[in-house]
C-alpha positions as CSV (number, residue, x, y, z in Angstrom):
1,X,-143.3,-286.0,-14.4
2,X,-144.5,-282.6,-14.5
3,X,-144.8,-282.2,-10.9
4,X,-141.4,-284.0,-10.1
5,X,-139.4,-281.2,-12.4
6,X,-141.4,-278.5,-10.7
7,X,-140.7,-279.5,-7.5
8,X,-136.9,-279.3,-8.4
9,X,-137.2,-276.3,-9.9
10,X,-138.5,-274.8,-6.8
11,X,-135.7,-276.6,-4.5
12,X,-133.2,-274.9,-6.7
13,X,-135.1,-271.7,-6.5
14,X,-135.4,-271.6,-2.5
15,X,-131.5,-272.8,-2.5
16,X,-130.4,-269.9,-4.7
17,X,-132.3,-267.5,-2.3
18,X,-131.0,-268.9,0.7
19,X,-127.7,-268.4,-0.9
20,X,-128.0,-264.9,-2.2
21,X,-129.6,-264.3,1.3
22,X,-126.7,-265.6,3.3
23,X,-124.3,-263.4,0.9
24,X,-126.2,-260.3,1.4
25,X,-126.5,-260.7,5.6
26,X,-122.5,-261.3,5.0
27,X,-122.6,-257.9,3.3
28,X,-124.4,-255.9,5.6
29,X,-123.3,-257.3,8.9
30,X,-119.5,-256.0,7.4
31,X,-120.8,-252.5,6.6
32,X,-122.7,-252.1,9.8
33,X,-119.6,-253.4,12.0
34,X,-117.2,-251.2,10.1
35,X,-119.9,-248.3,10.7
36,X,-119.7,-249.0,13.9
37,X,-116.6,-249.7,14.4
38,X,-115.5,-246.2,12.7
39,X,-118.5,-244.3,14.7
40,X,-116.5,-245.9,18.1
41,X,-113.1,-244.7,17.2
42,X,-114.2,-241.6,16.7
43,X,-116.2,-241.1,19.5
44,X,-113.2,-242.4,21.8
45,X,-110.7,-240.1,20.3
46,X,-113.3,-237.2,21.0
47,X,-113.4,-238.3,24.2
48,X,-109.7,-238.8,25.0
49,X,-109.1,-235.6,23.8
50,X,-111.7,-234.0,26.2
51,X,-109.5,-235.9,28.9
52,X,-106.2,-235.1,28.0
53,X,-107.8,-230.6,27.9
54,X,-108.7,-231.6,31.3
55,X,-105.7,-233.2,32.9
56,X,-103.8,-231.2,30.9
57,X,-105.8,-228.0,32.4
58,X,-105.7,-229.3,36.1
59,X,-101.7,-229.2,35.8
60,X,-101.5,-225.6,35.5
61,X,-101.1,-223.4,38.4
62,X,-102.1,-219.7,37.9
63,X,-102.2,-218.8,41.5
64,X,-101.2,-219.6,45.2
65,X,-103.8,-221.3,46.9
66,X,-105.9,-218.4,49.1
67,X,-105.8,-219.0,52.9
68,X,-108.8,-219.2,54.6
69,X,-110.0,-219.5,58.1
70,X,-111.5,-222.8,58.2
71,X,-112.4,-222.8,62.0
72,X,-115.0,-219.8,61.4
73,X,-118.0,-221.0,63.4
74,X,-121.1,-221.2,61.3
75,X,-124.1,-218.9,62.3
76,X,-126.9,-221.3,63.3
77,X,-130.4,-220.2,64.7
78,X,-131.6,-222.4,67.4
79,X,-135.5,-222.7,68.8
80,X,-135.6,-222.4,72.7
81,X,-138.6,-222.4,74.9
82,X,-137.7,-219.6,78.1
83,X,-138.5,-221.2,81.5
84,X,-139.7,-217.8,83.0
85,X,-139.8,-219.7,86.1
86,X,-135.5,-220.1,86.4
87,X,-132.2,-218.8,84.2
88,X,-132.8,-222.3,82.0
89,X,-133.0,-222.2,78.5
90,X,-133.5,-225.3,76.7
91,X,-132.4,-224.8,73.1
92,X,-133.1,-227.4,70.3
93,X,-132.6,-226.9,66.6
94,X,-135.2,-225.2,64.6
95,X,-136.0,-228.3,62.3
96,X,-139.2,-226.9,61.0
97,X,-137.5,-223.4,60.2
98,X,-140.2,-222.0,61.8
99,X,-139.2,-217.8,62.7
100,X,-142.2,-217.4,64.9
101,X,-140.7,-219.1,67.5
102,X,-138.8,-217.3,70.3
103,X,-135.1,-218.1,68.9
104,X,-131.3,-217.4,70.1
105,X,-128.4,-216.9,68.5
106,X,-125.8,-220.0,69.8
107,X,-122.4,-217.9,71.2
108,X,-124.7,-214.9,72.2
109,X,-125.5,-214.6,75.6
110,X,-129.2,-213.5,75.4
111,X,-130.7,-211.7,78.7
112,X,-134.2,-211.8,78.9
113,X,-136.0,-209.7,81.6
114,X,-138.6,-210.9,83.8
């Protein structure tokens, strides 16, 4: 008899636990999400108002756009190994940016004596 009223002693024990347990996740898991939740919306309006400086920004002209020359050629130092033999040059790029190497300039007509 003993036994019998401690055992349902304990079953109401564990289910008043497992209630107050249940109540309490309830109670955390709503302050978390509205932590989060109120972390987010901050951190979105932040952000939208980085956007809007920028777009707002890139709108604003202070200045004609500059003309350039766009068809400059670029300077590029080539490798080339001199036939002494004829007027041939054989000209590769100088991959290994190596400046012991005989080199031209490309659009300079180079005159080597022999």
């Amino acid at each position: 008899m003993i036994e019998r009223a401690l055992e349902a002693e304990m079953e109401q024990h564990r289910a008043q636990i497992s209630r107050v347990r249940e109540e309490i996740t309830a109670q955390v898991s709503t302050q978390v999400t509205a932590q989060v939740a109120e972390q987010m919306s901050a951190q979105m309006q932040a952000y939208e108002a980085k956007i809007r400086q920028l777009v707002d920004g890139s709108r604003v002209v202070t200045s004609e756009p500059e003309v350039t020359n766009v068809m400059a050629p670029a300077h590029v130092i080539y490798r080339s190994s001199i036939d002494s033999r004829s007027d041939d040059v054989n000209v590769e790029p100088n991959d290994d940016h190596n400046e012991d190497q005989p080199w031209i300039s490309v659009g300079h007509k180079s005159f080597i004596s022999k």
